[in-house]
C-alpha positions in Angstrom: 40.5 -22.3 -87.9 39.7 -18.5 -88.3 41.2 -16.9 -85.1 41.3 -12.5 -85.2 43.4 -11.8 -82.3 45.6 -9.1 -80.8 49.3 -9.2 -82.9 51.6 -10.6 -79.6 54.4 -8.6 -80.8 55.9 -5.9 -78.2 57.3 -4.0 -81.5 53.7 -3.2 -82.3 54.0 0.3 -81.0 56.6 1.1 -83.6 53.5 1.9 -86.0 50.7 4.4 -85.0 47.3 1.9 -85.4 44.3 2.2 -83.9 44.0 0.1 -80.9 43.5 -3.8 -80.7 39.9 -5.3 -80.5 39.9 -8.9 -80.4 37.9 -11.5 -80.9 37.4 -14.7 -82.2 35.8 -17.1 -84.3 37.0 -21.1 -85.0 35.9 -23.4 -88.0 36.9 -26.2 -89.0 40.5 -27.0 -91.0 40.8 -27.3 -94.4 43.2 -28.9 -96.7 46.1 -27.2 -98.7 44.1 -26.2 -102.2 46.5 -27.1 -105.7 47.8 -24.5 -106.8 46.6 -23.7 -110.7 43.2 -23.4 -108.3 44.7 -21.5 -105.6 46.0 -18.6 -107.8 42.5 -18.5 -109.8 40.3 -18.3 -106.8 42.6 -15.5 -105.3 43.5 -13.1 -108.3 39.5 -13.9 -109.7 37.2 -14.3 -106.7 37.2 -10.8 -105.0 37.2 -8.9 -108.5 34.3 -11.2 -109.7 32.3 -11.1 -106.5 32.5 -7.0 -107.3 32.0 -6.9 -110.9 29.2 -9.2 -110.3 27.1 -6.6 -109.2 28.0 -3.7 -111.2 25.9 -2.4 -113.3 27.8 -2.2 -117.0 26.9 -0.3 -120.7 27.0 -1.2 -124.0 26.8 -4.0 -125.9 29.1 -6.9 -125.6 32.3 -7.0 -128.1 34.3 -10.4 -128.7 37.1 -9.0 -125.9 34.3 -8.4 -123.5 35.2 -11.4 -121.6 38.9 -10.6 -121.6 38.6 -7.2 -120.5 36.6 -8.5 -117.8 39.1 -10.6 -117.0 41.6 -8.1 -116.8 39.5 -5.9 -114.4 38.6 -8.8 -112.3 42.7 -9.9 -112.0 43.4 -6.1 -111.3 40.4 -5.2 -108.7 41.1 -8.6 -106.6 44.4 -7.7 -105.9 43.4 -3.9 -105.2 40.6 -5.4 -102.6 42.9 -7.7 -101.7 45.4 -4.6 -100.7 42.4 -2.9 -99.1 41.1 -5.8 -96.9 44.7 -6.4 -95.1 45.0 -2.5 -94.7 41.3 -2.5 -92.8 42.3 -6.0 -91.1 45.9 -4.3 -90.2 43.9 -1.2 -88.5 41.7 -3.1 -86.8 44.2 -6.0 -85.7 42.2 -8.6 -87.2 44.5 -11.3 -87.9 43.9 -14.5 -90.8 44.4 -17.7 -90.6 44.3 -20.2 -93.7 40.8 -21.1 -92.9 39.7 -18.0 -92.9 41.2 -17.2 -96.0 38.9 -19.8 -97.8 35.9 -19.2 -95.8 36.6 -15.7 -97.3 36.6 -16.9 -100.8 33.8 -19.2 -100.5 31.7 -16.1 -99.8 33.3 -14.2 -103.0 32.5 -16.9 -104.9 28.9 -17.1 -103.5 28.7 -13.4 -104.5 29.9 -13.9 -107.8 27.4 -16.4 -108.5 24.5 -14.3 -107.0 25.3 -11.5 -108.9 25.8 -13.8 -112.1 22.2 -15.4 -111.1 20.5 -12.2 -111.0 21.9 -10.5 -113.9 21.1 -13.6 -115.9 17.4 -13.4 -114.8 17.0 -9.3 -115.3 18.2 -9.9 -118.9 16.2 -12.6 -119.5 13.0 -11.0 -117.8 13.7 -7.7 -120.4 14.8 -10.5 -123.2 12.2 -9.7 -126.5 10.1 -13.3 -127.6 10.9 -15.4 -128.4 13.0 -15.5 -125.1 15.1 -17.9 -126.8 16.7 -17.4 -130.3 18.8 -19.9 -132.1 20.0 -16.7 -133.9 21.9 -15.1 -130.6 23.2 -18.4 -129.6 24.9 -18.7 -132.8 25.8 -15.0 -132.4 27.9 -15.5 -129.3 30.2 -18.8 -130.6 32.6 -15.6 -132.0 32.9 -14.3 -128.6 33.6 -17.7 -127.2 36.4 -18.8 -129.4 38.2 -15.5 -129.0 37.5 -16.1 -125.3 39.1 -19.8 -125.5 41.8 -18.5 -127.7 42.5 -15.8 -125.2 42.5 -17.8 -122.1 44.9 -20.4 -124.0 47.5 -17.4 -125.1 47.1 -16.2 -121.3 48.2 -20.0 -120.3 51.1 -19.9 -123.1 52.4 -16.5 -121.5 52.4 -18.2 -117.5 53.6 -21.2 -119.3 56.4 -18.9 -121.1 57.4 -17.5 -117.4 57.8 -20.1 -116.0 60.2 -21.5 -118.2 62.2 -18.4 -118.4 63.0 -19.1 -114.7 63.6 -22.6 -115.2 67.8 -22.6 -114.3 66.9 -20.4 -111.2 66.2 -23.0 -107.5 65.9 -19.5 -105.6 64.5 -16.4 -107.0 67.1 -14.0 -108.3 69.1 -10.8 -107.3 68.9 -8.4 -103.8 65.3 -7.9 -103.4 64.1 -11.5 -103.6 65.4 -12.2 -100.3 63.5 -9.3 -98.7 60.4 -10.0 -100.7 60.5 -13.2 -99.2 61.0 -12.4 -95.6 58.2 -10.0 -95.9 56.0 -13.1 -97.1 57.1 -14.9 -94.2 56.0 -11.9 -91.8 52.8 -11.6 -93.1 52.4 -15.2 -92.7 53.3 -15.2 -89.4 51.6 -11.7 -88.2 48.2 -13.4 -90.0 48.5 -9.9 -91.8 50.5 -6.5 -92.2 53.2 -6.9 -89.7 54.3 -3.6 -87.9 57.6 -4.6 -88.2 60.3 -7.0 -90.0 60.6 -8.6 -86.6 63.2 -8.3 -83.7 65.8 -10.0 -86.4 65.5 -6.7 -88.5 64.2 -4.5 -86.8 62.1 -1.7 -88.7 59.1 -0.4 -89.1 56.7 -2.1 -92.1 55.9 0.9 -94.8 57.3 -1.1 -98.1 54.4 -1.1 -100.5 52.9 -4.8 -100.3 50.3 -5.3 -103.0 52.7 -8.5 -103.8 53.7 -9.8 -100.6 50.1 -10.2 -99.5 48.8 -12.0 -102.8 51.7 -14.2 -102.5 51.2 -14.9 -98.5 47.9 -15.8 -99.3 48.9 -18.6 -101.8 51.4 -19.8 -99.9 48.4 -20.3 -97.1 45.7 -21.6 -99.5 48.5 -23.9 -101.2 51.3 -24.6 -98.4 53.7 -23.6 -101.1 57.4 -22.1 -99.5 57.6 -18.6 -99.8 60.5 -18.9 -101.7 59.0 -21.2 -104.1 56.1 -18.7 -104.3 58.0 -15.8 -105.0 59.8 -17.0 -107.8 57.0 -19.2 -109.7 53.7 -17.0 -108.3 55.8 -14.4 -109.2 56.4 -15.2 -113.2 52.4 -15.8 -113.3 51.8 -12.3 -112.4 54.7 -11.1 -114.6 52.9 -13.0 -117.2 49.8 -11.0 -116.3 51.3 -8.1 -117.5 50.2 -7.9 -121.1 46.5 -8.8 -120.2 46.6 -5.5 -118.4 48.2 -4.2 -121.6 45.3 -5.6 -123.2 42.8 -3.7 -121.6 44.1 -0.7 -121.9 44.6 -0.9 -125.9 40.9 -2.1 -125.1 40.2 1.1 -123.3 41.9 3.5 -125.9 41.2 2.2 -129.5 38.5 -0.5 -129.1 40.2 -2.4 -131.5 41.0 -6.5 -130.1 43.7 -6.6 -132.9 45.9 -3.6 -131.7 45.3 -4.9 -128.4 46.2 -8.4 -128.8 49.1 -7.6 -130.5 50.3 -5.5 -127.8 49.6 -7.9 -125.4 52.0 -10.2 -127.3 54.7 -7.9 -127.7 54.6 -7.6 -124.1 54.5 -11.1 -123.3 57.0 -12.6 -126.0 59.3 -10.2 -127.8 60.3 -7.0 -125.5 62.9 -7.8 -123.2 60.7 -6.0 -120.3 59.0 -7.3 -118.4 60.5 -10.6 -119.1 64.0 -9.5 -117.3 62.2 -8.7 -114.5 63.0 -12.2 -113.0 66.9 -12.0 -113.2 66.2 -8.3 -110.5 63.1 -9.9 -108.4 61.4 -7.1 -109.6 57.9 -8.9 -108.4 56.6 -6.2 -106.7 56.8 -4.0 -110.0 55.2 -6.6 -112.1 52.1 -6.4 -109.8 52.0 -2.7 -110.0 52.0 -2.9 -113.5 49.0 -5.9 -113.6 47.2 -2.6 -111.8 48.5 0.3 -112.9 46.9 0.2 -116.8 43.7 -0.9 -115.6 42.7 1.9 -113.8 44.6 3.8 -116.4 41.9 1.9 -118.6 38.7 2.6 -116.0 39.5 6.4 -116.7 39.4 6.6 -120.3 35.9 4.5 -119.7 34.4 6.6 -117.2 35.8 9.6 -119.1 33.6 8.4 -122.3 30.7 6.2 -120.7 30.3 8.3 -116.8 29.2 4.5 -115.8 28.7 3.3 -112.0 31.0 0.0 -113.0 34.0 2.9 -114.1 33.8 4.8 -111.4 34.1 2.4 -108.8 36.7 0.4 -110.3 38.7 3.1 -110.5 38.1 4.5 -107.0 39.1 0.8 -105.7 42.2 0.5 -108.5 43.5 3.6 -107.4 43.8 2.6 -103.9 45.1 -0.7 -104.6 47.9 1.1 -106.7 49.1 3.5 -103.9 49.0 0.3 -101.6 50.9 -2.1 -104.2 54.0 0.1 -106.3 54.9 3.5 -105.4 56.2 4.3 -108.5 53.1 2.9 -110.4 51.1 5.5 -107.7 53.5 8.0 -109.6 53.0 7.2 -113.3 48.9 7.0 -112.5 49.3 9.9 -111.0 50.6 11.7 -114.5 48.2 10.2 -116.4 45.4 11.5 -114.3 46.7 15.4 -114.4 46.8 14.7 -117.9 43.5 13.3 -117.9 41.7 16.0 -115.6 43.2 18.8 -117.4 41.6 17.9 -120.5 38.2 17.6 -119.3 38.9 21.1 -117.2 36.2 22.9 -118.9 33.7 19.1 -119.5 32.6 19.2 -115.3 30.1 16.4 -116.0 33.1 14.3 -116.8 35.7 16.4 -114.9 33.6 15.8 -111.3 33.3 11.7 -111.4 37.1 11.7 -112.4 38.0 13.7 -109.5 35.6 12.0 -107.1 37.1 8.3 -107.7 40.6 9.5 -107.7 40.2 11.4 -104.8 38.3 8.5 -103.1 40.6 5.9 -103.9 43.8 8.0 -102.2 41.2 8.4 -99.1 41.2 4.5 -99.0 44.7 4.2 -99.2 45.5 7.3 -96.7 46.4 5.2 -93.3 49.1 3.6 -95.1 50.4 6.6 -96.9 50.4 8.7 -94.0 52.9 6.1 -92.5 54.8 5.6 -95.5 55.0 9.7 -95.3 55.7 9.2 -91.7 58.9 7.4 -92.4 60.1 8.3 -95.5 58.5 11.6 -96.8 61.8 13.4 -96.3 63.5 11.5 -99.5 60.7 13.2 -101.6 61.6 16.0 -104.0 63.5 16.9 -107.2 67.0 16.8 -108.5 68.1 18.0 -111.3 71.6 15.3 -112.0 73.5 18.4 -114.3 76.4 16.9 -116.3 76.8 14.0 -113.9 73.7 12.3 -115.4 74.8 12.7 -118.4 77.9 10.6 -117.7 78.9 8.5 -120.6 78.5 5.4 -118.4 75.0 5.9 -117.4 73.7 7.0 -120.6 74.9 3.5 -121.9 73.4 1.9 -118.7 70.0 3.2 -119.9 70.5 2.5 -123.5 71.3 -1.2 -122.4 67.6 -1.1 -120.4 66.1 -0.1 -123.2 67.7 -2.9 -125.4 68.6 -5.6 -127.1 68.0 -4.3 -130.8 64.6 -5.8 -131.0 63.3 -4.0 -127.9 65.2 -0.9 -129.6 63.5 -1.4 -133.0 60.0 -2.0 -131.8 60.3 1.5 -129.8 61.8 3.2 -132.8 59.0 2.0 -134.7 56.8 3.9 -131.1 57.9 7.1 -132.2 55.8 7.2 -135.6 53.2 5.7 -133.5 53.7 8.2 -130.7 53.4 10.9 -134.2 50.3 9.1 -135.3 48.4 8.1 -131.6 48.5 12.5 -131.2 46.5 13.2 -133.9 43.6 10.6 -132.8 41.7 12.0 -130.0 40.8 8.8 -128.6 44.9 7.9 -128.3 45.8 11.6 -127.3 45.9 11.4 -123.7 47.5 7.9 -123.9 50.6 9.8 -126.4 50.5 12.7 -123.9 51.6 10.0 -120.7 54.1 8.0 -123.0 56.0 11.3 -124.1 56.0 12.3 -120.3 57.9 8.5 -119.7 60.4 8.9 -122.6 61.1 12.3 -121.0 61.3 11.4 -117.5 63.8 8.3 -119.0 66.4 10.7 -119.9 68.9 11.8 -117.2 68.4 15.4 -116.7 65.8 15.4 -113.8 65.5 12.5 -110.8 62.3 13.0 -109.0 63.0 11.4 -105.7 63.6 8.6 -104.9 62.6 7.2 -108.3 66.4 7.0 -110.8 65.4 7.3 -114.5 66.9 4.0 -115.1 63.4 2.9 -113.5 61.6 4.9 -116.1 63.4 2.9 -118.7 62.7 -0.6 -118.0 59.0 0.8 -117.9 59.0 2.2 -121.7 58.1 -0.7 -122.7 54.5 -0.7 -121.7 53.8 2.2 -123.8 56.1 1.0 -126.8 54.5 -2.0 -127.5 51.4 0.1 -127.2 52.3 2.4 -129.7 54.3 0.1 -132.4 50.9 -2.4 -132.2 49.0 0.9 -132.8 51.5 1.8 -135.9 51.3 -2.0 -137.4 47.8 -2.2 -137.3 47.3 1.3 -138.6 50.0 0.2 -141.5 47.8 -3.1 -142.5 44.7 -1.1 -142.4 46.3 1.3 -144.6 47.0 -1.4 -146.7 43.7 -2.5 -147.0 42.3 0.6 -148.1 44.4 0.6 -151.0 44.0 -3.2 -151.8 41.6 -5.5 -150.0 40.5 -4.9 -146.2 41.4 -9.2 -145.5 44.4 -8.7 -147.6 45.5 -6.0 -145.2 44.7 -8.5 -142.1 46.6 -10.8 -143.6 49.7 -8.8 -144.4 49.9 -7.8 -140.7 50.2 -11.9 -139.9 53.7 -12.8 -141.1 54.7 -9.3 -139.2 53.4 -10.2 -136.0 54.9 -14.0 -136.0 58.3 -12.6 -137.6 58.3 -10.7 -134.0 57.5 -13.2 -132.0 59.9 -15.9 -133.5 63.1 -13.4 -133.0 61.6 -12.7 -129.2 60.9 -15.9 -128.1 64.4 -17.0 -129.8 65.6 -14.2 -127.7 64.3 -14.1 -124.6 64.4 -18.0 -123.8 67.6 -17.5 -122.1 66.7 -14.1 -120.5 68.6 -15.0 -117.0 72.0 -12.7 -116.6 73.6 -15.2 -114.4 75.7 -12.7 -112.3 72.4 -12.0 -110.2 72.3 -15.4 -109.5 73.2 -15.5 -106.4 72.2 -19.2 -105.0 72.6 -22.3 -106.8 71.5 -26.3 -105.3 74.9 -26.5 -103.8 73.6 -23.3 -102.0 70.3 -25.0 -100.5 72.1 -27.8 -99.6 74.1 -25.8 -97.2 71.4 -23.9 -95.8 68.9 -27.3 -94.8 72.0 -28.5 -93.7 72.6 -25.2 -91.2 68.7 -25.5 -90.3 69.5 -29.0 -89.0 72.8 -28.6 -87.7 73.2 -25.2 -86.0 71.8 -23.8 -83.1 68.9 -21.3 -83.8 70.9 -18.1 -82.2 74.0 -19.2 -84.5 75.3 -15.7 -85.8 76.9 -16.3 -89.4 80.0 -13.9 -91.3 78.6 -13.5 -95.3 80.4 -12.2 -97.9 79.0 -8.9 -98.8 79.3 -6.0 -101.5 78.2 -2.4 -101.9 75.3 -2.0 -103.2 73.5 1.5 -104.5 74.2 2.7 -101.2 74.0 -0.2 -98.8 75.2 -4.0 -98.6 74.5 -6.5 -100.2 75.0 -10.8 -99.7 77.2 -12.3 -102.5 76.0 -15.9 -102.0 73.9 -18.2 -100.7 74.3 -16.7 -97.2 72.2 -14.0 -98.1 69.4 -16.5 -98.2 70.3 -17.5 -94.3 67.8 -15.5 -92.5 64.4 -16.1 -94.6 65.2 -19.8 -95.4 66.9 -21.0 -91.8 66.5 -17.6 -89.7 69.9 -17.5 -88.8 71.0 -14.3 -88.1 73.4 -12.8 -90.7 76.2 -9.9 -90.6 74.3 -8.6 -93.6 70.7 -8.6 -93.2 68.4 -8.4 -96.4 68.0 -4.6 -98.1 65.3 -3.5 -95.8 67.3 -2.4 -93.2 68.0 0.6 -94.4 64.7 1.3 -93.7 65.7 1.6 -89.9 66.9 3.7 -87.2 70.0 5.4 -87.8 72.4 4.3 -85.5 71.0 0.4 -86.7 71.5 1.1 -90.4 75.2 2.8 -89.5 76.1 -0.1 -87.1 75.4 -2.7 -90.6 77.0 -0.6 -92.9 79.9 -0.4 -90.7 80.2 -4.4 -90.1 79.7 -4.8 -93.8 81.8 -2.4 -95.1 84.5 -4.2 -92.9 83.5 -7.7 -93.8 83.7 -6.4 -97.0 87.5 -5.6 -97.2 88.5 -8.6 -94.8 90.4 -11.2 -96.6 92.1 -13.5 -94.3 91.8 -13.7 -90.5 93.8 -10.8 -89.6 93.3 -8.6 -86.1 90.3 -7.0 -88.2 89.0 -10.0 -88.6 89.0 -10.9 -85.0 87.9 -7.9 -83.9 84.6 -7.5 -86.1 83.8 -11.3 -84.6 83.8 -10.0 -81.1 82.0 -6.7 -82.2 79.4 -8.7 -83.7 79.3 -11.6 -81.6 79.6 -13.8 -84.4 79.7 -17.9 -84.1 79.9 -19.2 -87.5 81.0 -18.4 -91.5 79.5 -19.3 -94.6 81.8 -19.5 -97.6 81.6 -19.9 -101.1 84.9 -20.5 -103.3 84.8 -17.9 -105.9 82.4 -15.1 -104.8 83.5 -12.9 -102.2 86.8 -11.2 -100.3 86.7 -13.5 -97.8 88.1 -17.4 -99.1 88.5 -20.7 -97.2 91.8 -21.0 -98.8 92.7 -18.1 -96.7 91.7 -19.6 -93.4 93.7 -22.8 -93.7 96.3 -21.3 -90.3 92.9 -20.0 -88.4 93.7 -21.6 -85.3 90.0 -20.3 -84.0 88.2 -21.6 -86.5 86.7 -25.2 -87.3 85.9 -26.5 -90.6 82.0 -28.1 -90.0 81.4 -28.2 -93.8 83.0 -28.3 -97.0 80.5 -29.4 -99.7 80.3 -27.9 -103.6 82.2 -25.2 -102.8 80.5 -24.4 -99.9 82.5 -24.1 -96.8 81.1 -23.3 -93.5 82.9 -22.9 -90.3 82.4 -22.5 -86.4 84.6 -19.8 -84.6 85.9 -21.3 -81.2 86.8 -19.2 -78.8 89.4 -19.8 -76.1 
């Protein structure tokens, strides 16, 4: 049933929101949807329904339907973003059924506004009405359409297999990815906290959490499950956004697909996103060159379909990646300045900028609320130049494929500035390669995260080059000849990426394996529900981190943990002080000394979790721990209940 009801949660006052107004409505259950269907109907629907009714210019190119594809993908998830932000400030909660009764009515708008733009153009059609002549004139369009949509598959299909060793999504922020899932599960929306079991206030930017949240309701999928695989889809959907922005600056589909390509199958970003989690990046980045796209179209065409999508893109970009918010943010000064003295294209710039951040204000008010104070610049002096971290950022920017393909963006970064159309496009990718090298930070964002976005405008600018180069060659020869020529390059390059990114996992941020999962059901079956577990932990850029399975305790059997997931440094001060104290501890404990002992009373601690290799803390050092008892001892898993006199 749909049920909108007041959030029972006493921590709800943590937040400022406007004051509850509940109510109610109740239909009937539905059943759990598969999930190829689920993910279409929820990263399609709310786009369609919207596009649907917009009016468009110009006449339709073969990549038509893929650049509306792209927009719908990138404007669901922005509504998406949008709906739970109005839902959050009115405390309207969802339930599953809701959820579908929603996108039944998206799909009933889609298919209005399909109806009636299908009956305008064939009211204003010349006669004949019907023409053998177009019919035939649109089979181009549909086999690059099918040809598309099967490339799209391969590059979901690609994904997934990428991720195939991994039973748990990889590295640190997977496991707070998924416990914010679970919350918003739970809350039936944006939660105002992570719950009394980490306790602080909800600002993280959760364009991803929701979309996922709503799969796992329309499919009954695990959150965990949905994290990893839902994830590597939208991963995948990177390079269609890629696509429409090549779309959007040369109006060329062969620049564009080949982009697309290099994103999807040869650079090694985005594709080692999976071994960090980095899931809520990938989403940014499905956004983020869309609306870069939407401006360079209302920019050239001032159309009512532009400016709204970029209006609603913007604010689904502030709500979904912060640092995406960033890098649309220096493309848009780039952009406005430009048309400074052009007001007829400066003013409908401005106005859907402007109204997309008024969208997204609640939510960054409270994320200026809470963390506005790390803001600012620093300039890292001869300590960023370190040795170490130059070669840290070198490595990003690798292997030698990744490091050809964006030496071969430099002469395409040369040629792309002296093109108008590709100016602005040059201008934003010079400001990332700059903003890559360690001589400014600008808070809180390192420029190692700069690095691991180059990518986007590398394979941008080396398509741009390669096509340029065959065209070139056509000039002076044949114009198919210099088609042709540019085949063999483009399937050279995807052999050596493919060969090279099928085993893209670094296996040191795997930190569960089966034995793992097998230990945790066996702690959700076996332990009492306030059980308080010891984990190994580790620093980690400035806070603690799990080193095993354990970390997985809280989202997957919400056990509490000694190490909570990353989030908590998001807390109160004497909270985050009081973990980094037990964890720096547990950290250095290696046997069951009087340290030991102590940090078990501190923390009121009942049970351990062990694994035989990772970690200070080793079972082969407990074997004379009168206190504790040995419960489980399974694939190098050891767990153990502390009994107290």
């Amino acid at each position: 049933m749909i049920r909108f009801s007041c959030l029972e949660n006493g921590l709800i006052n943590h937040l400022p929101m406007i004051p509850a107004k509940p109510f109610s409505i109740i239909i009937k259950n539905v059943e759990n949807i598969p999930p190829l269907p689920a993910g279409a109907i929820l990263l399609i629907l709310p786009g369609a329904a919207l596009l649907a009714w917009l009016p468009t210019r110009g006449k339709p190119a073969p990549s038509s339907a893929i650049r509306w594809l792209a927009d719908a993908v990138a404007l669901s998830i922005a509504l998406s973003a949008l709906a739970a932000l109005i839902s959050s400030l009115l405390d309207v909660r969802w339930t599953r059924t809701g959820l579908v009764t929603a996108y039944g009515i998206c799909g009933g708008l889609a298919a209005a506004g399909w109806f009636f733009q299908l009956w305008r153009d064939w009211k204003t059609a010349p006669r004949p009405r019907f023409d053998w002549q177009r019919v035939r004139s649109a089979v181009p369009a549909g086999i690059f359409l099918l040809a598309a949509l099967a490339a799209l598959g391969g590059m979901i299909f690609w994904r997934l297999y990428q991720a195939r060793e991994l039973v748990l999504p990889a590295w640190v922020d997977s496991v707070h990815h998924t416990w914010v899932v679970q919350k918003i599960l739970a809350a039936g929306g944006l939660p105002p906290t992570l719950g009394a079991e980490l306790p602080v206030p909800f600002y993280y930017h959760y364009g991803f959490h929701l979309i996922t949240s709503i799969y796992c309701s329309l499919t009954g999928t695990a959150p965990a499950d949905a994290v990893l695989n839902f994830g590597q889809a939208v991963n995948a959907l990177i390079a269609l956004a890629v696509f429409r922005l090549a779309i959007a600056t040369w109006q060329d589909w062969k620049r564009a697909a080949l982009a697309a390509l290099l994103v999807a199958f040869v650079m090694q970003m985005p594709a080692y996103y999976v071994t960090w989690g980095r899931t809520t990046l990938s989403t940014g980045l499905v956004l983020l060159p869309a609306a870069m796209a939407a401006m360079l179209d209302l920019r050239r065409e001032h159309s009512p379909d532009a400016w709204a999508r970029l209006m609603i893109l913007t604010a689904g970009i502030c709500l979904t990646h912060y640092l995406a918010m960033l890098l649309l943010a220096f493309f848009a000064i780039i952009v406005l300045v430009g048309e400074i003295r052009h007001r007829d294209r400066l003013v409908p710039l401005f106005t859907a900028l402007s109204g997309g951040v008024l969208l997204a204000l609640p939510w960054l008010w409270i994320l200026w609320t809470h963390a506005g104070s790390q803001a600012g610049l620093t300039a890292l002096g001869a300590d960023g130049f370190s040795k170490d971290y130059v070669q840290y950022l070198v490595y990003l920017t690798g292997p030698t494929r990744s490091h050809i393909l964006m030496g071969a963006a430099v002469p395409g970064l040369v040629l792309a500035f002296t093109q108008p159309q590709s100016r602005r496009v040059a201008t934003w990718a010079l400001l990332m390669a700059l903003l890559t090298l360690p001589w400014l930070r600008i808070d809180p964002f390192r420029p190692d995260l700069f690095a691991i976005l180059l990518f986007l405008p590398a394979s941008l600018l080396a398509a741009h080059l390669l096509v340029w180069l065959s065209e070139l060659a056509g000039r002076f020869t044949r114009p198919w000849l210099g088609s042709l020529l540019l085949l063999p390059a483009a399937a050279g390059l995807l052999f050596w990426g493919i060969s090279g990114t099928r085993n893209v996992l670094n296996q040191t941020t795997i930190l569960a394996q089966s034995a793992d999962l097998e230990a945790i059901d066996w702690i959700r079956q076996n332990t009492p529900p306030d059980a308080r577990f010891w984990i190994n932990s580790t620093g980690w850029q400035g806070v603690y981190r799990g080193v095993d399975g354990g970390y997985w305790l809280m989202p997957l059997a919400s056990r509490w943990t000694l190490t909570p997931p990353a989030l908590y440094s998001s807390g109160a001060l004497d909270y985050v002080n009081q973990v980094q104290d037990w964890s720096r501890r547990a950290s250095q404990t290696t046997t069951c000394s009087e340290d030991f002992h102590a940090l078990v009373s501190e923390a009121g601690l009942t049970h351990l979790y062990l694994k035989t290799g990772v970690g200070s803390l080793q079972p082969a050092a407990l074997a004379n721990c009168s206190d504790l008892l040995l419960i489980y001892q399974r694939n190098g898993i050891s767990l153990y209940e502390i009994t107290r006199p």
